[in-house]
Residue frames as qw, qx, qy, qz and C-alpha x, y, z in Angstrom:
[[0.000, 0.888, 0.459, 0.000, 0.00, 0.00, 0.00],
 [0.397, 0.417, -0.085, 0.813, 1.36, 3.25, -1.09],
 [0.478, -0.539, -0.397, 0.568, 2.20, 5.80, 1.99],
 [0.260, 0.794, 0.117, 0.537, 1.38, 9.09, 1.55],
 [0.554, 0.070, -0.145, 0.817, 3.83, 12.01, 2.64],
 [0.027, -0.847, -0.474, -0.239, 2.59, 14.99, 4.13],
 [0.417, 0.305, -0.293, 0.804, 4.01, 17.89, 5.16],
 [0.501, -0.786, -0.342, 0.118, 2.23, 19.13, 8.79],
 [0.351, 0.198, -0.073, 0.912, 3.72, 22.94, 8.86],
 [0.225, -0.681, -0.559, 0.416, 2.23, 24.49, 11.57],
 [0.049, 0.817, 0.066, -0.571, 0.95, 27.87, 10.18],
 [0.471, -0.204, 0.593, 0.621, 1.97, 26.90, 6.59],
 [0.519, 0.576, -0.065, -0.628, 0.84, 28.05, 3.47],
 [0.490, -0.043, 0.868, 0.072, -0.40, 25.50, 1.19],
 [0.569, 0.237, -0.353, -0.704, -1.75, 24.65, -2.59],
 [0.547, 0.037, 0.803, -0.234, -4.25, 21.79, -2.87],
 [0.541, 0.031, -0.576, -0.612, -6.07, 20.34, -5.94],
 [0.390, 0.220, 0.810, -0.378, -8.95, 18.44, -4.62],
 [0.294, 0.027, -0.789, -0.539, -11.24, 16.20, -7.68],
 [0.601, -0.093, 0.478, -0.634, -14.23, 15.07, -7.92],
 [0.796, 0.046, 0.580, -0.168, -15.26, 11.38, -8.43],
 [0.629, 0.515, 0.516, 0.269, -16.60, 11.85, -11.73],
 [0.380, -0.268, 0.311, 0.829, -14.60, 13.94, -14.13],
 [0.037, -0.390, -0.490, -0.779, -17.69, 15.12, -16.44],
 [0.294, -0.694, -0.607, 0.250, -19.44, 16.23, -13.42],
 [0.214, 0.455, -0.144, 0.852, -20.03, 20.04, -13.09],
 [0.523, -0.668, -0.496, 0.187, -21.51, 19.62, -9.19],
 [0.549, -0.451, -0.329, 0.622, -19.00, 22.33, -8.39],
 [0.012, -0.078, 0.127, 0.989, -19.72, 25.40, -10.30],
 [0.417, -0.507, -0.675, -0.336, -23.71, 24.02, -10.77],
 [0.536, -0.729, -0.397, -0.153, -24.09, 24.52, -6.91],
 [0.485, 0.369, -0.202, 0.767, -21.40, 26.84, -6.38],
 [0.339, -0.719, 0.081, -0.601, -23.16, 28.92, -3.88],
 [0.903, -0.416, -0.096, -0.057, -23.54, 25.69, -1.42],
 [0.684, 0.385, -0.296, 0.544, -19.33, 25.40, -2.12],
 [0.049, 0.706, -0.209, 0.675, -19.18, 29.08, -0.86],
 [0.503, -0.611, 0.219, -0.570, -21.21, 28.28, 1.90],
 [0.965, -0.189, -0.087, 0.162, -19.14, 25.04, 3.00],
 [0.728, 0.217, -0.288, 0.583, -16.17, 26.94, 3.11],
 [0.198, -0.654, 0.147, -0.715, -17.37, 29.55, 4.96],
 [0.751, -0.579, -0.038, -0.315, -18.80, 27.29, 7.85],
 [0.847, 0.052, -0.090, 0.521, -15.35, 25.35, 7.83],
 [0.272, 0.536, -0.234, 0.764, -13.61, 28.36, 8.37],
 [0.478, -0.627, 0.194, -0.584, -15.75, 29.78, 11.19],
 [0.886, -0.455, 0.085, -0.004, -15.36, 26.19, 13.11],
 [0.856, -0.211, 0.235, 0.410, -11.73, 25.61, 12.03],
 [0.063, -0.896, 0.125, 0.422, -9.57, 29.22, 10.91],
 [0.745, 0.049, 0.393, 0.536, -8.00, 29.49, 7.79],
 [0.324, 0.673, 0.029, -0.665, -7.35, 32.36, 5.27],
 [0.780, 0.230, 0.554, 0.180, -7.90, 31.44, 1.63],
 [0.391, -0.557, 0.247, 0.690, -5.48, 33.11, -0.55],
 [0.327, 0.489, -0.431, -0.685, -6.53, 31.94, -3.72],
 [0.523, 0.278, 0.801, -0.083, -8.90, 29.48, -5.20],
 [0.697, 0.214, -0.342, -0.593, -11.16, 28.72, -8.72],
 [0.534, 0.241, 0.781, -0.218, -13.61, 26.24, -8.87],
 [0.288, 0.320, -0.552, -0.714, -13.98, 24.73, -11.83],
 [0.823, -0.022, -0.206, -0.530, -16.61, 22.12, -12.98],
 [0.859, -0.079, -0.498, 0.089, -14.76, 18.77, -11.85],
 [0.701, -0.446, -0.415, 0.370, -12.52, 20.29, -9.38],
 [0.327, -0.936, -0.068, -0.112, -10.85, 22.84, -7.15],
 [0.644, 0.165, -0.283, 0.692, -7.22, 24.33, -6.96],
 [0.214, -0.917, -0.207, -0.264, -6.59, 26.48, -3.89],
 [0.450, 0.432, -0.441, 0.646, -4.04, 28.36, -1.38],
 [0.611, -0.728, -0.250, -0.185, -4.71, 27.86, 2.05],
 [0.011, 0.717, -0.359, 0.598, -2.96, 29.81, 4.83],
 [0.653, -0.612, -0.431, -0.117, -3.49, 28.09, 8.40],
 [0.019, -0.880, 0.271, -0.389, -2.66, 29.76, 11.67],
 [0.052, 0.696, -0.634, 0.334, 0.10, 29.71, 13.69],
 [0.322, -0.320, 0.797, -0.400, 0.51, 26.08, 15.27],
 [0.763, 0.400, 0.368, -0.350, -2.29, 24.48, 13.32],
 [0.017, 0.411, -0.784, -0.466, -1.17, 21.99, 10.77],
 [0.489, 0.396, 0.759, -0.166, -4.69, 20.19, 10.37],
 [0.091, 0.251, -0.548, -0.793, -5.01, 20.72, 6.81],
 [0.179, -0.052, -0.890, -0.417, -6.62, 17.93, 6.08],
 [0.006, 0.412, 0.826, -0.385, -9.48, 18.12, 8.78],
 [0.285, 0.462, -0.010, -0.840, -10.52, 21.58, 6.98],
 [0.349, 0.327, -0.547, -0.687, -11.11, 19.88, 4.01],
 [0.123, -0.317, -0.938, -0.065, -12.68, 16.49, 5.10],
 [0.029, 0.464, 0.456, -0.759, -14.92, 19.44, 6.76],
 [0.214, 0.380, -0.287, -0.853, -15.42, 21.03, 3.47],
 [0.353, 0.059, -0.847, -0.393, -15.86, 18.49, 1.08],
 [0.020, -0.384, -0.849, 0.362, -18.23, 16.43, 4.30],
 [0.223, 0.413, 0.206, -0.859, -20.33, 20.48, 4.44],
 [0.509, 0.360, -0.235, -0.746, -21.14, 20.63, 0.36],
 [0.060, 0.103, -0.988, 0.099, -21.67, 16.83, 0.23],
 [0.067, -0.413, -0.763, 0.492, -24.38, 17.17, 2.79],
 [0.355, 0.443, 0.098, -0.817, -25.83, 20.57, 0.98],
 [0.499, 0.304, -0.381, -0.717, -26.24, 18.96, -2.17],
 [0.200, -0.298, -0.933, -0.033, -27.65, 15.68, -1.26],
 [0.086, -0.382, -0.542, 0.743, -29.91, 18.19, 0.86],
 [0.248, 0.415, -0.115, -0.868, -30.70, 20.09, -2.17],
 [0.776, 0.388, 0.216, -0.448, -32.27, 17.23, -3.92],
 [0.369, 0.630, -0.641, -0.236, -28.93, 16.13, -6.11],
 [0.966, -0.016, -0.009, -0.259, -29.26, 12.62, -6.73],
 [0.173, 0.743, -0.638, 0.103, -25.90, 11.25, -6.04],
 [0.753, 0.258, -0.604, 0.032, -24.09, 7.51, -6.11],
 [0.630, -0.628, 0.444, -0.105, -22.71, 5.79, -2.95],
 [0.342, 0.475, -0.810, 0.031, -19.48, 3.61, -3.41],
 [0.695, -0.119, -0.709, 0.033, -19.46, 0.01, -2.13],
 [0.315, -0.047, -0.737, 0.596, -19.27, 1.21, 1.60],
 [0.020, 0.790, 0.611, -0.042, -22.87, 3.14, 1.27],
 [0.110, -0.640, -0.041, 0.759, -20.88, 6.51, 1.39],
 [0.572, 0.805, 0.094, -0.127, -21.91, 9.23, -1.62],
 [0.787, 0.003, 0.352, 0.507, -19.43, 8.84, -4.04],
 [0.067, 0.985, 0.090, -0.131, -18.80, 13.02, -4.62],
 [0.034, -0.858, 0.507, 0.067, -15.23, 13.89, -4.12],
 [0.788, 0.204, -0.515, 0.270, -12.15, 11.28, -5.03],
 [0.722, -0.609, -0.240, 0.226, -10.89, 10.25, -1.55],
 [0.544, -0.400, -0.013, 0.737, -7.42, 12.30, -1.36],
 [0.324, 0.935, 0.101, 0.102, -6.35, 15.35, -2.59],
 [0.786, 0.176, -0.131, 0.578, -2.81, 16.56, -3.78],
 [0.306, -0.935, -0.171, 0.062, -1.11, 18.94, -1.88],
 [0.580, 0.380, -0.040, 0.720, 2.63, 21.33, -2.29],
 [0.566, -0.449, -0.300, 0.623, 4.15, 23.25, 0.35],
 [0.408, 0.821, 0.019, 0.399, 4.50, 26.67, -1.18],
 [0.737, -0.023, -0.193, 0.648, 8.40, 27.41, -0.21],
 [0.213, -0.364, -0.106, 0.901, 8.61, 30.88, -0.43],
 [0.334, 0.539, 0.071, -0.770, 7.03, 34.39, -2.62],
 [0.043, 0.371, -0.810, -0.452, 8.55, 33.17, -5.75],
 [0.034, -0.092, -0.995, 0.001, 6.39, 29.72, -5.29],
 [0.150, 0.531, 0.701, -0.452, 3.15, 31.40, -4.00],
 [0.114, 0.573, -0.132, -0.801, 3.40, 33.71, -6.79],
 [0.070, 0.146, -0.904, -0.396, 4.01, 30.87, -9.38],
 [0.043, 0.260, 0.963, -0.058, 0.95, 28.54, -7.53],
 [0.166, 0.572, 0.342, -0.727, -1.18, 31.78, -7.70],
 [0.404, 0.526, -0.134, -0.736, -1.25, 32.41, -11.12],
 [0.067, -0.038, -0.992, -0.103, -1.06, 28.48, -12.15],
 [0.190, 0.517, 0.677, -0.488, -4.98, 29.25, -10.01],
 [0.163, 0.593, 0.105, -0.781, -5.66, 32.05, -11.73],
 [0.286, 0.437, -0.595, -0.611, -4.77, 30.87, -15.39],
 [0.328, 0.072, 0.939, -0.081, -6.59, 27.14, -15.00],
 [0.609, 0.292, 0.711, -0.199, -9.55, 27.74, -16.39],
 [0.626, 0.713, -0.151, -0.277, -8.26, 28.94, -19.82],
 [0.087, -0.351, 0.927, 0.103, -5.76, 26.04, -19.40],
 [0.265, 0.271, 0.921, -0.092, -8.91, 24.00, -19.60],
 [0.072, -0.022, 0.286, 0.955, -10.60, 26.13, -21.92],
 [0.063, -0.718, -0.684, 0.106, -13.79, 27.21, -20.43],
 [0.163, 0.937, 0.112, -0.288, -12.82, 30.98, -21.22],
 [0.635, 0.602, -0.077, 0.477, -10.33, 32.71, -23.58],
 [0.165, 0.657, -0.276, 0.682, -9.32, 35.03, -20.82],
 [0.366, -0.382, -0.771, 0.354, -9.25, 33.91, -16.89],
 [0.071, -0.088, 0.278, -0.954, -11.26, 37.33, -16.35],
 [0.547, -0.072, -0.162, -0.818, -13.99, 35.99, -17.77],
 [0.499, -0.171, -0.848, 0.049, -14.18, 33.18, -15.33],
 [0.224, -0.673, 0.077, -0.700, -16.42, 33.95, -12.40],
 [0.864, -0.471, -0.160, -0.082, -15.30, 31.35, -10.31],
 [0.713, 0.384, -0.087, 0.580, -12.08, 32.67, -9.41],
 [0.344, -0.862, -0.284, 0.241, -10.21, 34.69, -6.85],
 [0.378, 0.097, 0.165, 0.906, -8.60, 36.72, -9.55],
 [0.053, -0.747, -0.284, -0.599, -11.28, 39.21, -9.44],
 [0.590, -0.750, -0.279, 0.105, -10.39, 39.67, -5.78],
 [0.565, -0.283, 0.162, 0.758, -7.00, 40.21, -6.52],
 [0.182, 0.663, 0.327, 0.649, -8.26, 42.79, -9.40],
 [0.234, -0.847, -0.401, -0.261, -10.12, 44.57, -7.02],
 [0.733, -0.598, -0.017, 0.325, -7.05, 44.83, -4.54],
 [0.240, 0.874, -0.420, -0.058, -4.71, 46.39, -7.40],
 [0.785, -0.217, 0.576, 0.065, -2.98, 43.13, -6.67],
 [0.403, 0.019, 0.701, 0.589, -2.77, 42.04, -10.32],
 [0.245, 0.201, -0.059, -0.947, -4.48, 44.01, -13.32],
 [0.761, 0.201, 0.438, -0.435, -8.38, 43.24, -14.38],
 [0.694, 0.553, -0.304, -0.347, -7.16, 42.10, -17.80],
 [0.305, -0.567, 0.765, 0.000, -4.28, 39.76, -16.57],
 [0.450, 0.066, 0.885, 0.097, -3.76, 36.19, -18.32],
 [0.613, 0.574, 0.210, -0.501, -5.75, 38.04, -21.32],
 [0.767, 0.637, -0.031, 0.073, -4.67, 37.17, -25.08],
 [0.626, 0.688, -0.297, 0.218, -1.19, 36.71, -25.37],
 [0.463, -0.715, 0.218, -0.477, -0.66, 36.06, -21.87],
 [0.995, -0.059, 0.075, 0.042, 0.30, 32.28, -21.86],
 [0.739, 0.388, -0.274, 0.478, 3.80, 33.17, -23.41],
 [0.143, -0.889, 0.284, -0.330, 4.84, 34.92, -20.44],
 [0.354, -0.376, 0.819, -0.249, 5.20, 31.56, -18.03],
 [0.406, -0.128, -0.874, -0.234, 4.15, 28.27, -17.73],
 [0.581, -0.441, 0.154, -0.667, 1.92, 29.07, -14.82],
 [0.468, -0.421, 0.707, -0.323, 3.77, 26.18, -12.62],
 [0.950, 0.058, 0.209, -0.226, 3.73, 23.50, -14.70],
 [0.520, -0.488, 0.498, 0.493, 6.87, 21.35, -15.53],
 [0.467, 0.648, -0.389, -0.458, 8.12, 22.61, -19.18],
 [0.889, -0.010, 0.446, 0.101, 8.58, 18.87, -21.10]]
């Protein structure tokens, strides 16, 4: 059985991809509000700040911050994933159960990457930001509205046009050149 590695940095800053089951599912931008409101209640019971995220139809790439002393990543997210689970079986969403009776929503793990320093958070940030015209659901990642580039817009952070046309040759947005 293959051991997974984690890295438990109290107060670390962290990028996650987290999948769901079925890969032609859009459960997560379909009932995107419920999302919102599963990370929100997860936060209030278990602090985190979220640095950057987009939610795209099958899954979810995000930066998560946790404070000082707290390395329970993973309990936020069985939290999360457990929260919108529970809203949208709640909301009427007919949904599968795997061979142990549980719904069969999210793939059991999710991948996670330390982010090292600015350099790295900068890299895993706009890797977020640029996904969903890596997966072309827009020409431009403004015109995604699941997506916490429009926070950063709004902050002067990065400009509203960013990742528009011609934008791809700048970087690879964190992925390994082959």
């Amino acid at each position: 059985m293959v051991r997974y590695r984690r890295n438990f940095l109290p107060g670390g800053i962290f990028f996650f991809t987290l999948t769901l089951d079925d890969r032609s599912s859009s459960a997560l931008v379909d009932h995107a509000s419920l999302l919102r409101a599963a990370f929100r209640k997860t936060r209030n019971e278990r602090p985190f700040a979220l640095d950057a995220v987009v939610v795209l139809p099958d899954h979810l790439h995000a930066i998560m911050t946790l404070p000082e002393g707290d390395a329970d990543f993973s309990d936020r997210w069985r939290r999360i994933k457990s929260a919108f689970t529970r809203s949208v079986v709640a909301a009427g969403v007919p949904l599968s159960r795997d061979h142990r009776g549980e719904y069969a929503l999210w793939q059991k793990r999710f991948w996670e990457h330390t982010i090292r320093d600015e350099r790295d958070f900068e890299r895993c940030a706009d890797y977020i930001h640029f996904n969903p015209v890596k997966h072309r659901l827009v020409s431009s990642p403004a015109d995604w509205p699941f997506s916490s580039l429009h926070r950063y817009a709004r902050a002067g952070i990065l400009p509203r046009d960013w990742g528009g046309y011609g934008e791809a040759d700048r970087g690879n947005f964190g992925e390994r050149a082959d």
